[in-house]
N, C-alpha and C positions, 0 to 999 in steps of 0.2 A: 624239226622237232618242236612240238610245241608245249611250254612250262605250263601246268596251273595256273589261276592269279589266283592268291589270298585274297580273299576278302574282307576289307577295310573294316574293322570295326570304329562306330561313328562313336567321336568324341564327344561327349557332354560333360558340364559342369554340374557338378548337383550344387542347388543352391541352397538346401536345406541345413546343413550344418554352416552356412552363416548366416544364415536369418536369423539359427537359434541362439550366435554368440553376440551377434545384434540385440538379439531380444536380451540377454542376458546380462550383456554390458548398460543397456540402457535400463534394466530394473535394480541393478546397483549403484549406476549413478545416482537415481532414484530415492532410493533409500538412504545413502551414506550422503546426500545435501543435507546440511544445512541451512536453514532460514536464520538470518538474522531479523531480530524482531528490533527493532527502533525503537524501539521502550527506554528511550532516557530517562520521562520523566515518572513519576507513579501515580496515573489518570485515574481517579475511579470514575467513568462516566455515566450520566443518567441514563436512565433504560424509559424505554420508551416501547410501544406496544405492535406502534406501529410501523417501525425499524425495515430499513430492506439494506440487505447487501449490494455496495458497490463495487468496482474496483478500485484498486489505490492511486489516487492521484500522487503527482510528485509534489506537490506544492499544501505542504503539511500545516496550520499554526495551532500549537498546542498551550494551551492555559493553566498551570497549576495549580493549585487551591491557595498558594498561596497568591495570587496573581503574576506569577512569574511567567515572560512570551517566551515562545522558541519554536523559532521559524526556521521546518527541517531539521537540523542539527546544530544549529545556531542561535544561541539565545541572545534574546535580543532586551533593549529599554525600550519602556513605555513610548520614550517621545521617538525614538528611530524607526517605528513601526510604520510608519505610513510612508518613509522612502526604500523599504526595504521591502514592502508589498508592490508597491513601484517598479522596482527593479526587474519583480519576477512574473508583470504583469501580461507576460505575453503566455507564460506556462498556464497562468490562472485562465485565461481567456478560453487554452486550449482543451484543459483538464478539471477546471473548474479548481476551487477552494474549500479545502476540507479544517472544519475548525473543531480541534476537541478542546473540551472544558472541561476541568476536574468538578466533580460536581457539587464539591463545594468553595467554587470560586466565584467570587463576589459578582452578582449582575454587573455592576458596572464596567467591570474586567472585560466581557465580551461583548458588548454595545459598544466599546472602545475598540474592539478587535473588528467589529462587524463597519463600523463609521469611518475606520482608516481603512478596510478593504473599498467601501462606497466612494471615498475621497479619493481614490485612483483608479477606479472605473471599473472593478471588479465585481462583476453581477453574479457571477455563480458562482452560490457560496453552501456549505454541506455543510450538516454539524452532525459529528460524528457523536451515537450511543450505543450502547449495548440493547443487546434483546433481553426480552422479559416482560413477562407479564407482572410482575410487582412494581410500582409506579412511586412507591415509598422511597423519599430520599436515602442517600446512603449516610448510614453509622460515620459518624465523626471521631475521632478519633481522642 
């Protein structure tokens, strides 16, 4: 005697409803991040016309108006500034040195900033502005 055989229906995966909870966890991750923005200090920077976006280096020194330093999250004195550029002179090397001024801090504030980066061998150096075309210093407070 001989049985029929059933014929195997072929097994498939559909892969379509996890692409779509792929897609769907990944546009909510998306959304519900948070950016922490580093904004310790309150920079108004100059604006400059000619401005291009970067990316962010990790090696930050930020100048207040009042001339106060603070290197990344670290604020620093006047005189410690040139062993503490020192320190991070390998990051500077790789990513280069990004210096924001308040823009109304004293010139000599950032020739100080710029002369203790030079004094430990740091050659690429950025100075971070805003975009705009008004070249007008900023309102004082």
């Amino acid at each position: 005697m001989r049985f029929p055989r059933r014929q195997r229906e072929s097994v498939e995966v559909n892969l379509t409803p996890l692409i779509d909870v792929v897609f769907l966890l990944l546009i909510f991750f998306m959304v519900s991040t948070t950016f922490d923005s580093r904004r310790a200090l309150d920079l108004i920077l100059p604006q400059s016309s000619q401005a291009s976006a970067v990316e962010q280096a990790p090696l930050i020194l930020s100048i207040a108006a009042g001339g106060d330093f603070t290197l990344g999250e670290e604020s620093l004195a006047e005189s410690e500034l040139g062993t503490r550029l020192a320190e991070y002179k390998d990051q500077a090397d790789r990513f280069g040195l990004i210096l924001e001024a308040d823009g109304r801090t004293p010139h000599a504030k950032v020739v100080k900033a710029l002369d203790a980066a030079a004094a430990v061998g740091i050659t690429r150096v950025r100075i971070s502005t805003r975009t705009g075309t008004d070249i007008s210093p900023p309102d004082t407070p």
